[in-house]
Wavefront OBJ file of the C-alpha trace (Angstrom):
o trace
v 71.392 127.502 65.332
v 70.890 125.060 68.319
v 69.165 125.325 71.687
v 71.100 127.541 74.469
v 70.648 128.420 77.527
v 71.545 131.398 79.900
v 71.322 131.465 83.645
v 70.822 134.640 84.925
v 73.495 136.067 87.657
v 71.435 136.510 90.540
v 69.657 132.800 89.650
v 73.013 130.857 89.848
v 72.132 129.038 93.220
v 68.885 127.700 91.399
v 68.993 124.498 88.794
v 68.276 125.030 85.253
v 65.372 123.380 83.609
v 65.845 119.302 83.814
v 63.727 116.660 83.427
v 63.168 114.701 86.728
v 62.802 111.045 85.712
v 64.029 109.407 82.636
v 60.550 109.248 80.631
v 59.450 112.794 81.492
v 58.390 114.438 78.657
v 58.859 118.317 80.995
v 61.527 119.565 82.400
v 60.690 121.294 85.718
v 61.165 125.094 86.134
v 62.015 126.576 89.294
v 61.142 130.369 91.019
v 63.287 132.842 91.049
v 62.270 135.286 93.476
v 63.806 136.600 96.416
v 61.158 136.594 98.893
v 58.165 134.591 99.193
v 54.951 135.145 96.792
v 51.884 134.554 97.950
v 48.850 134.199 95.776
v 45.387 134.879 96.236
v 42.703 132.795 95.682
v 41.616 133.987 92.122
v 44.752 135.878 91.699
v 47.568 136.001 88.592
v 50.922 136.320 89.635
v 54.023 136.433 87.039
v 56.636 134.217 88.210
v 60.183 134.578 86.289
v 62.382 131.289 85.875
v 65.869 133.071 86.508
v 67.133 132.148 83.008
v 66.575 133.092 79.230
v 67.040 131.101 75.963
v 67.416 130.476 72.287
v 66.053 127.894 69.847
v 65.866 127.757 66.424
v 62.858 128.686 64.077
v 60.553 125.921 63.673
v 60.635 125.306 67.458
v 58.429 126.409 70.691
v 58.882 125.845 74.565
v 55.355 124.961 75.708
v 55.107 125.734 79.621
v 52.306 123.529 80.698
v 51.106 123.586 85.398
v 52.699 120.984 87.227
v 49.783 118.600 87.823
v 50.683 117.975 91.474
v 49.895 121.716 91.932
v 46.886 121.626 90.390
v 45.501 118.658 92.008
v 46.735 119.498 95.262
v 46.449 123.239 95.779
v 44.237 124.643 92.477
v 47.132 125.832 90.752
v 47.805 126.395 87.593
v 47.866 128.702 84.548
v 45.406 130.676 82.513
v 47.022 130.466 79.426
v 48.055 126.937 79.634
v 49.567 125.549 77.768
v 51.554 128.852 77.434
v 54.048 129.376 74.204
v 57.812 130.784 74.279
v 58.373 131.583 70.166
v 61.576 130.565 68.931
v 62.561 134.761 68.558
v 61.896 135.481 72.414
v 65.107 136.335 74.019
v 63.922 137.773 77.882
v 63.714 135.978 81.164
v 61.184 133.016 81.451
v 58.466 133.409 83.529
v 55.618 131.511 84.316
v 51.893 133.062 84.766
v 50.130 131.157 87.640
v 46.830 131.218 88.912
v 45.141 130.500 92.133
v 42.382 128.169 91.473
v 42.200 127.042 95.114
v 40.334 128.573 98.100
v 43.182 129.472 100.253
v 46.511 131.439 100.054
v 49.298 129.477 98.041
v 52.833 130.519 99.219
v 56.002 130.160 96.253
v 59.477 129.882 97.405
v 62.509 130.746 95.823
v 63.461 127.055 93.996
v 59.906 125.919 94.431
v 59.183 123.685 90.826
v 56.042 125.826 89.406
v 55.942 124.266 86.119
v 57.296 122.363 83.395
v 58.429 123.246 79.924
v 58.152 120.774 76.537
v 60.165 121.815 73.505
v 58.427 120.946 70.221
v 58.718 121.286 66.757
v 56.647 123.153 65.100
v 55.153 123.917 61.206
v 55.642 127.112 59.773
v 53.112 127.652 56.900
v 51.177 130.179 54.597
v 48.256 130.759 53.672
v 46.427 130.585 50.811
v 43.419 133.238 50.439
v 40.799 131.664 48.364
v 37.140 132.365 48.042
v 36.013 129.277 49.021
v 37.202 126.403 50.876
v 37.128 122.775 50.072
v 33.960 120.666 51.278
v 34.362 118.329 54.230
v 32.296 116.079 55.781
v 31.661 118.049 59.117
v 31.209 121.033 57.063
v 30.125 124.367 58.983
v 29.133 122.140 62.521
v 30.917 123.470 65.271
v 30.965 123.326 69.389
v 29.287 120.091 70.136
v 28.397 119.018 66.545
v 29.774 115.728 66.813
v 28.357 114.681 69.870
v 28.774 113.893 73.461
l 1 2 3 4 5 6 7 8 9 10 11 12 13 14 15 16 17 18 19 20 21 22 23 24 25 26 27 28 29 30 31 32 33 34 35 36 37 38 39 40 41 42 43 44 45 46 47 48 49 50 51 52 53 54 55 56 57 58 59 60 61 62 63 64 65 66 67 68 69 70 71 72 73 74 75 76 77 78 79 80 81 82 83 84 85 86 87 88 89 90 91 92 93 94 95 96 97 98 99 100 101 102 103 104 105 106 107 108 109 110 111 112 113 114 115 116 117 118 119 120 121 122 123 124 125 126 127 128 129 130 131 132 133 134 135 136 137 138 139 140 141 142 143 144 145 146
């Protein structure tokens, strides 16, 4: 199986995901509503993508906040870096927050994030009763140091 893509009907007059530069490691994602959203301050908003896709197992679509919004404006995503499985076969959409302290307006073709295809392990589990030493051992948040 490869990588496809499907552009919804209704999204046609919007670009698919591309990568805007030649070293980009994202490709940009665009809105696909119909009328502007606004978002709060402090407020989640589900934003679909206006297309759906398929990869193969063994890969994931990571969909990561554009950092100009996020620098400029205080958004971004709560789940970030947020994970399309390989299986998933509905509409992409993107779950942004408002991190700033005023109203954030999206427009229909506005970029709102970008998406990274990677590879990824698929493993098992052994269950054993104990686990192997290490050096670390049982030291967790902050056990290393600053």
């Amino acid at each position: 199986m490869g990588f496809f893509i499907q552009q919804l009907e209704e999204a046609k007059d919007l670009p698919l995901p591309k990568y805007m530069t030649e070293g980009a490691a994202g490709m940009d994602l665009y809105a696909h509503v119909t009328e502007p959203l606004v978002i709060k301050p402090n407020e989640r908003l589900k934003v679909p993508c206006g297309f759906k896709m398929a990869m193969p197992i063994g890969y994931e679509a990571q969909i990561r906040p554009r950092s100009g919004l996020s620098s400029k404006y205080g958004i971004s995503m709560p789940n970030a870096p947020g994970t399309i499985d390989a299986d998933y076969r509905g509409e992409i959409s993107v779950l942004l927050i408002n991190y700033g302290d005023m109203d954030f307006i999206i427009n229909r073709g506005d970029r709102i994030a970008q998406m990274i295809i990677n590879k990824v392990e698929i493993v098992s589990f052994e269950q054993v009763d104990e686990l192997p030493e290490s050096k670390r051992g049982e030291g967790g948040f902050g056990s290393t140091g600053k």
